[in-house]
C-alpha positions as CSV (number, residue, x, y, z in Angstrom):
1,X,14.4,-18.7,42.6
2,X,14.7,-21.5,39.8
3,X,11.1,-19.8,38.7
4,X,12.1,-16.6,38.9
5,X,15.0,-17.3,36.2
6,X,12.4,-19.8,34.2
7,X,9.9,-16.6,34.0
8,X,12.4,-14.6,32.3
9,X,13.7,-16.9,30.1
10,X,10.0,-17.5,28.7
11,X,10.0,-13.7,28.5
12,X,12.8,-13.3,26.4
13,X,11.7,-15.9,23.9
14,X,8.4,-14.6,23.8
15,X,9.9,-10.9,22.8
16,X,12.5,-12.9,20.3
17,X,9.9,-14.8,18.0
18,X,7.6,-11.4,18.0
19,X,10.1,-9.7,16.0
20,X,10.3,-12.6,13.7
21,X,6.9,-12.5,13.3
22,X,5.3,-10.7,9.9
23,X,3.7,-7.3,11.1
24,X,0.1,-7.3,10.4
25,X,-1.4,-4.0,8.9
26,X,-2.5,-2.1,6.1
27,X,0.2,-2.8,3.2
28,X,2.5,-0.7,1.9
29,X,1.2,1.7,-0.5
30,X,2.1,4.0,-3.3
31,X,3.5,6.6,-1.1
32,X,6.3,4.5,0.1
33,X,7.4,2.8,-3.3
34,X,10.1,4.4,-4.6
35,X,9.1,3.8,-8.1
36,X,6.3,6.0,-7.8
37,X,6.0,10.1,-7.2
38,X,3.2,12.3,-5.9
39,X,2.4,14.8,-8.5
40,X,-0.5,17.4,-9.1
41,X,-2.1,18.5,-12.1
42,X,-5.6,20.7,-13.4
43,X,-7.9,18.2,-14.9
44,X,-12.0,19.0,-16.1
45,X,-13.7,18.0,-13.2
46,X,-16.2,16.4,-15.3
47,X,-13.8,14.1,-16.8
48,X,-12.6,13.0,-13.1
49,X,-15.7,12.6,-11.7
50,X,-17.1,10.6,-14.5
51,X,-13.2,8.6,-14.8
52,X,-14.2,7.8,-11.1
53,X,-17.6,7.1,-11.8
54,X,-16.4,3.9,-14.1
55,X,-13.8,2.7,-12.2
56,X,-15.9,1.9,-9.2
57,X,-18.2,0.5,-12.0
58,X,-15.5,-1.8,-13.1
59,X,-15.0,-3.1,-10.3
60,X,-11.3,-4.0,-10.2
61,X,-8.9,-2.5,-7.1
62,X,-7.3,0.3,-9.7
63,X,-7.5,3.7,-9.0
64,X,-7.7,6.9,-10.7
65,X,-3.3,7.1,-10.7
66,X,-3.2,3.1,-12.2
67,X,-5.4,4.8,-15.0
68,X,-3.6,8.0,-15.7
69,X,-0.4,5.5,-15.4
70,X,-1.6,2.9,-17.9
71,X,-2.6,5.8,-19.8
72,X,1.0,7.4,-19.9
73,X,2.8,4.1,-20.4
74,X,0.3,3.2,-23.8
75,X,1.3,7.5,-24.8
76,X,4.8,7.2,-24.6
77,X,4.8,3.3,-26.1
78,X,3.6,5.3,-29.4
């Protein structure tokens, strides 16, 4: 019986440091920042595709919206 109640004692701690534990997964992205919103515009596709094109080429982890943002934030600094 003693073993029995010693099980589920090792049970419950096991489930109480799992929820401690940092989840591992893809990270949070854009999509669930607050600071950030989804919008949609018409662009030449030329210009995207060659945008694209030279980001891959650069090499960095930005993407097409960390471009057009950057872009926005140097506009409106003017």
């Amino acid at each position: 019986m003693e073993d029995l109640h010693n099980t589920e004692t090792t049970v419950k701690e096991d489930s109480s440091t799992n929820n401690t534990q940092k989840k591992v997964g893809r990270p949070k992205g854009k999509r669930s920042n607050p600071n950030y919103t989804q919008i949609s515009t018409f662009i030449n596709k030329e210009n995207y595709e060659s945008a694209k094109i030279r980001l891959i080429k650069e090499g960095k982890k930005r993407d097409f919206g960390d471009l057009v943002d950057e872009l926005l934030e140097q506009w409106l600094s003017d």
